[in-house]
C-alpha positions as CSV (number, residue, x, y, z in Angstrom):
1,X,64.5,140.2,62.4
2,X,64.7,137.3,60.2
3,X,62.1,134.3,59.2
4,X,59.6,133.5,61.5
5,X,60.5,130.1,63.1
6,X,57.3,128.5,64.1
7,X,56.9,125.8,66.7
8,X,55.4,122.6,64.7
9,X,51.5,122.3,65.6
10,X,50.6,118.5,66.8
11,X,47.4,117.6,69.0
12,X,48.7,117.9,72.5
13,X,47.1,119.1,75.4
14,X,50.0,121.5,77.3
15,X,47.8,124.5,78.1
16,X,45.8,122.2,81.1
17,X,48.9,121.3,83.4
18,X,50.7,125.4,82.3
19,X,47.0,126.6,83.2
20,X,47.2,124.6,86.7
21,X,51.1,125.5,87.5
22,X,50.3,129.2,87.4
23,X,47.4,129.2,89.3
24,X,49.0,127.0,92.2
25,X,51.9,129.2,92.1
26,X,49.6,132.1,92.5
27,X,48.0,130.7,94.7
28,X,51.3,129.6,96.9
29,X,52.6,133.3,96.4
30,X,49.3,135.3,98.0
31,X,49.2,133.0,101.2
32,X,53.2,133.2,101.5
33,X,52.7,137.0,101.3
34,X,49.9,137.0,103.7
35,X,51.9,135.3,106.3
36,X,54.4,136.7,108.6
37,X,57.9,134.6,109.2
38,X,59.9,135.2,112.1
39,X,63.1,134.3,110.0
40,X,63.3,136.7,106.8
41,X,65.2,133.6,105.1
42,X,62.4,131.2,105.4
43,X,60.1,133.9,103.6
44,X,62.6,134.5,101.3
45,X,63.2,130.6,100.4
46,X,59.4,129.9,100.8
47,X,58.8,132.8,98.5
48,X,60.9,131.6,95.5
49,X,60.2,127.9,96.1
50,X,56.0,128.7,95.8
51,X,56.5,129.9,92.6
52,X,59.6,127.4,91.1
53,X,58.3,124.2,92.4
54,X,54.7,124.5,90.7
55,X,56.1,125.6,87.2
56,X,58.8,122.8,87.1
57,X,55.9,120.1,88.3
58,X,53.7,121.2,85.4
59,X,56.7,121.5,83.0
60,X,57.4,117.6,84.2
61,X,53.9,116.0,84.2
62,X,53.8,118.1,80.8
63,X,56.8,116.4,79.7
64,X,56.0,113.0,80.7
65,X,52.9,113.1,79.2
66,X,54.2,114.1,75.7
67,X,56.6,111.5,75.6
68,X,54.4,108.9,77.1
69,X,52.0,109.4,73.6
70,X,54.9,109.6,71.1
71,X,56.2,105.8,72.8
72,X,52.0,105.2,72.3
73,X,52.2,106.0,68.8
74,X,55.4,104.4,68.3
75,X,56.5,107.6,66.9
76,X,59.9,109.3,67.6
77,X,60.3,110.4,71.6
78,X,60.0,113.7,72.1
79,X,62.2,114.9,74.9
80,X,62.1,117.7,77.4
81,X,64.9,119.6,75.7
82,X,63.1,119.7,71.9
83,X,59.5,120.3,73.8
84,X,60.6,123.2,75.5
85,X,63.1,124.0,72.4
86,X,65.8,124.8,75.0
87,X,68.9,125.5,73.3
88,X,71.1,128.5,73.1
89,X,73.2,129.1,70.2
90,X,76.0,132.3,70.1
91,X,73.5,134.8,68.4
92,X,71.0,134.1,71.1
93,X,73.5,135.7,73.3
94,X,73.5,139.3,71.2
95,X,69.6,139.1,70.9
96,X,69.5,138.1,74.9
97,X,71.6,141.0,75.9
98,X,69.8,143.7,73.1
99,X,66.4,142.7,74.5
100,X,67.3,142.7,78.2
101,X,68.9,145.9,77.9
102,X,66.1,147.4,75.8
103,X,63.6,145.9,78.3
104,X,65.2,147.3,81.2
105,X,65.5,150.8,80.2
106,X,62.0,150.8,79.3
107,X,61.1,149.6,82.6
108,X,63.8,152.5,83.9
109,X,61.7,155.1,81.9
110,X,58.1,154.0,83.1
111,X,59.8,154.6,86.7
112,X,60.7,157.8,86.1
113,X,57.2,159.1,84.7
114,X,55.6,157.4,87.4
115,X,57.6,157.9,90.4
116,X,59.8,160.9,89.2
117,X,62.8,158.8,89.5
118,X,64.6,155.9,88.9
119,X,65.0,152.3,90.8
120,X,62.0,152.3,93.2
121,X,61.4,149.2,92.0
122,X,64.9,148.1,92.3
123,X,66.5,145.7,94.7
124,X,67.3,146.6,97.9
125,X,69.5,145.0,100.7
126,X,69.4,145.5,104.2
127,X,72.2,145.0,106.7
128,X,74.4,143.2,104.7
129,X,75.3,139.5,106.1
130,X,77.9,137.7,103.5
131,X,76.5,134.2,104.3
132,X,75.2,131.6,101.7
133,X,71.6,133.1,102.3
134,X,73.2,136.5,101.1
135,X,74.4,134.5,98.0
136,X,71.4,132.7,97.5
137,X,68.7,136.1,97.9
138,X,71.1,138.0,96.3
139,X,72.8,136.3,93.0
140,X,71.5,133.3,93.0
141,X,67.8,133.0,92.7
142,X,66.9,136.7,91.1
143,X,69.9,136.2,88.7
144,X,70.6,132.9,87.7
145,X,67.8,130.1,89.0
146,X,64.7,132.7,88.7
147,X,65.0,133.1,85.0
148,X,66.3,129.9,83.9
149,X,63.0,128.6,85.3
150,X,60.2,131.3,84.0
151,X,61.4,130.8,80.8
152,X,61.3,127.5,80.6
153,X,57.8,127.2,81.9
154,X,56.3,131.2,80.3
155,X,58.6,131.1,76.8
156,X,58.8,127.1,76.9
157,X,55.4,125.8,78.1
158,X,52.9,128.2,77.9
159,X,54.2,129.9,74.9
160,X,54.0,127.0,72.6
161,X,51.0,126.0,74.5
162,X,48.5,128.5,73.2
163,X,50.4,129.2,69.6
164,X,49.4,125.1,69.0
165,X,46.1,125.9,70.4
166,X,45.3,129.2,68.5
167,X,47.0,127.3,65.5
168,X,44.9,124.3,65.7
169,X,41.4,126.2,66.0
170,X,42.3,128.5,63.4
171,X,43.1,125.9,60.8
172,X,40.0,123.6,61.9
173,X,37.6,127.2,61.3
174,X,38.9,127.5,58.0
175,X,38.7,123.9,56.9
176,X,42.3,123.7,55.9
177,X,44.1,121.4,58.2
178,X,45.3,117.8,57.2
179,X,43.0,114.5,57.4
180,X,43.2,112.8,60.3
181,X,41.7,108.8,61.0
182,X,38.4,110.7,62.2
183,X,38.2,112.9,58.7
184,X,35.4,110.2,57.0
185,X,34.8,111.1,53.7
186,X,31.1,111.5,52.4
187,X,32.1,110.7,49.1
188,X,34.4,107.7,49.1
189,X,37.8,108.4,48.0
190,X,37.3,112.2,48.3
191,X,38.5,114.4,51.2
192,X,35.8,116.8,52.1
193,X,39.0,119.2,53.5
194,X,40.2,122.1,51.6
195,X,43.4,121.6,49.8
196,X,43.5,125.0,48.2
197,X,46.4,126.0,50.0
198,X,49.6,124.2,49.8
199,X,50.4,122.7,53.3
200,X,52.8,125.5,54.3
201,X,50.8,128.5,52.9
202,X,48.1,126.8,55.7
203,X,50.4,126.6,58.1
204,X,52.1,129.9,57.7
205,X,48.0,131.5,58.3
206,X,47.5,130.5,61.1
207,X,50.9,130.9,62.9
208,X,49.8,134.9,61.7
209,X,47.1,134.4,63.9
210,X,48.3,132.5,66.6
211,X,52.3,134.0,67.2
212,X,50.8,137.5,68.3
213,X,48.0,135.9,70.6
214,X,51.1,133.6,72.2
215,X,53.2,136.8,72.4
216,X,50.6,138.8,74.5
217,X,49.5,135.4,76.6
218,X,52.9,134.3,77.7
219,X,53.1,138.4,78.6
220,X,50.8,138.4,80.6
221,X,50.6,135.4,82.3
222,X,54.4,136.8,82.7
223,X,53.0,140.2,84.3
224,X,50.3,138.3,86.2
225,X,52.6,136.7,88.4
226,X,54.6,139.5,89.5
227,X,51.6,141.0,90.3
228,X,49.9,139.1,92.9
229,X,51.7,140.2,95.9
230,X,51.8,143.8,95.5
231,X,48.7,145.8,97.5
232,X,46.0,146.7,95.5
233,X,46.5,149.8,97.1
234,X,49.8,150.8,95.8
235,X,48.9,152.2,92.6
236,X,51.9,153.2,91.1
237,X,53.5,150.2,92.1
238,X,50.9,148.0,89.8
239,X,51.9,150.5,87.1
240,X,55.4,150.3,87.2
241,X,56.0,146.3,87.9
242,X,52.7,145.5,85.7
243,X,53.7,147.3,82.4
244,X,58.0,146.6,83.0
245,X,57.0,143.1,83.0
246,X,54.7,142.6,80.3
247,X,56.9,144.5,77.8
248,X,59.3,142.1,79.0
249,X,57.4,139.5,78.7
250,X,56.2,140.1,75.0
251,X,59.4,140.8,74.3
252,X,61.3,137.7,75.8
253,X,58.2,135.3,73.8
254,X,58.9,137.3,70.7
255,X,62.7,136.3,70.5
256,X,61.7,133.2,71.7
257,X,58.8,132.7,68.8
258,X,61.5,134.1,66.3
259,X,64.7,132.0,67.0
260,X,62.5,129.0,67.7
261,X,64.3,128.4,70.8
262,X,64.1,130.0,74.5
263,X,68.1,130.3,75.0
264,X,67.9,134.3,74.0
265,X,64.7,134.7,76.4
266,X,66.7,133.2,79.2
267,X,69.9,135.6,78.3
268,X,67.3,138.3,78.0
269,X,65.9,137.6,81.6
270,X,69.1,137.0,83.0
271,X,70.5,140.8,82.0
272,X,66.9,142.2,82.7
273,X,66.7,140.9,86.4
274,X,71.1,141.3,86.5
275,X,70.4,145.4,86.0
276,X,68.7,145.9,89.1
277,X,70.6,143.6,91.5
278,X,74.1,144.6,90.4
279,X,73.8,148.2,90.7
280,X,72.3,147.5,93.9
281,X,74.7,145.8,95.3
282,X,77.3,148.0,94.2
283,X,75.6,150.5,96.4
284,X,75.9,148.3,99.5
């Protein structure tokens, strides 16, 4: 799979506005599920637009914030584009498509053993009206706009979130992180923090600790989400739509935590959501 490419630990504080954003969009999604709509396209819209407009918000104040301290300490800016390490390169593309595939014929297999057979869970269209709602519910937002913006906020935010967190605490518990203007020496002159290890060997510890405890956070934060509207009662259903999406989840971060970038999580979400609409439209 290659060298682990680790995002760069700094004090920040992104887990606070990634913690909000995902309980607001929870939040949103219950009360929009718990209401009826006369119009199936304002449910639909409202739907999509509860869960997008609370991750980008936190993803911006985020953002903002970030840059706002690195102009504070006259340090380099750090933009939205290196925080979120959006960028796709041409092998992104083959991991993308191998881990959406793999992810959705796992998800293909837990549908069988539960249900007996495949595509319960898929998509499934009504009377079919080719208007720009039909574009938008169809193609658009499942396909395209959905997983651009989970990523960015679940492989982006939240993902790099708790690996700096988990990162940070682990190398403050074992006395092996670098001095800082607070680190006062009892002895004058002498650092009372371990230097043992050479600063990557320190580094490279705790990212063992803290990339699997990202992996399975962003998962199921990931998993979480699609969760909250289906009925508690509908057993199978939490199953299936619990377990597809966390593999997919932990699978999406741990491109994502590999590559050091979220451009093969997106690809990957874009062919995992993209093999349940298209053959479902083809059906139509």
């Amino acid at each position: 799979m290659g060298a682990l490419v680790q995002p760069v630990t700094r004090k920040s504080n992104l887990l606070m506005p990634a913690g909000i954003g995902i309980v607001v969009a929870m939040v949103l999604l219950v009360s929009v599920g718990a209401t009826v709509f006369d119009d199936p396209n304002v449910a639909l819209l409202l739907g999509y637009l509860c869960v997008w407009v609370p991750l980008l918000v936190a993803i911006g104040v985020t953002g903002f914030a970030v840059s706002r301290r690195s102009r504070l300490a006259s340090s380099a800016g750090v933009s939205i584009v290196r925080l979120l390490r959006l960028a796709i390169r041409p092998i992104d593309l083959v991991w993308g498509l191998a881990v959406g595939l793999l992810a959705r014929t796992v998800a293909s297999l837990i549908e069988i053993g539960v249900y007996g057979t495949m595509g319960t869970t898929g998509a499934a269209f009504g009377e079919t009206v080719y208007d720009l709602w039909w574009v938008f519910g169809a193609l658009l937002a499942p396909v395209l706009i959905a997983p651009v913006v989970e990523e960015l906020f679940f492989r982006g935010l939240v993902l790099r979130a708790v690996y700096e967190q988990v990162a940070a605490a682990r190398e403050r518990k074992t006395g092996n992180i670098v001095d800082t203007p607070s680190s006062t020496s009892l002895v004058p002159g002498v650092s009372q923090i371990n230097r043992s290890d050479p600063p990557d060997t320190r580094r490279q510890n705790a990212g063992c600790t803290a990339g699997p405890i990202a992996i399975s956070v962003s998962g199921l934060t990931f998993a979480l989400m699609h969760l909250v509207t289906i009925d508690v009662g509908s057993t199978d259903a939490i199953v299936v739509v619990g377990m597809s999406t966390l593999i997919f989840g932990m699978a999406a971060a741990s491109v994502s935590l590999a590559t050091g970038r979220i451009g093969g999580a997106i690809i990957a979400h874009v062919t995992f959501n993209s093999l349940v609409i298209v053959p479902a439209l083809v059906i139509i």
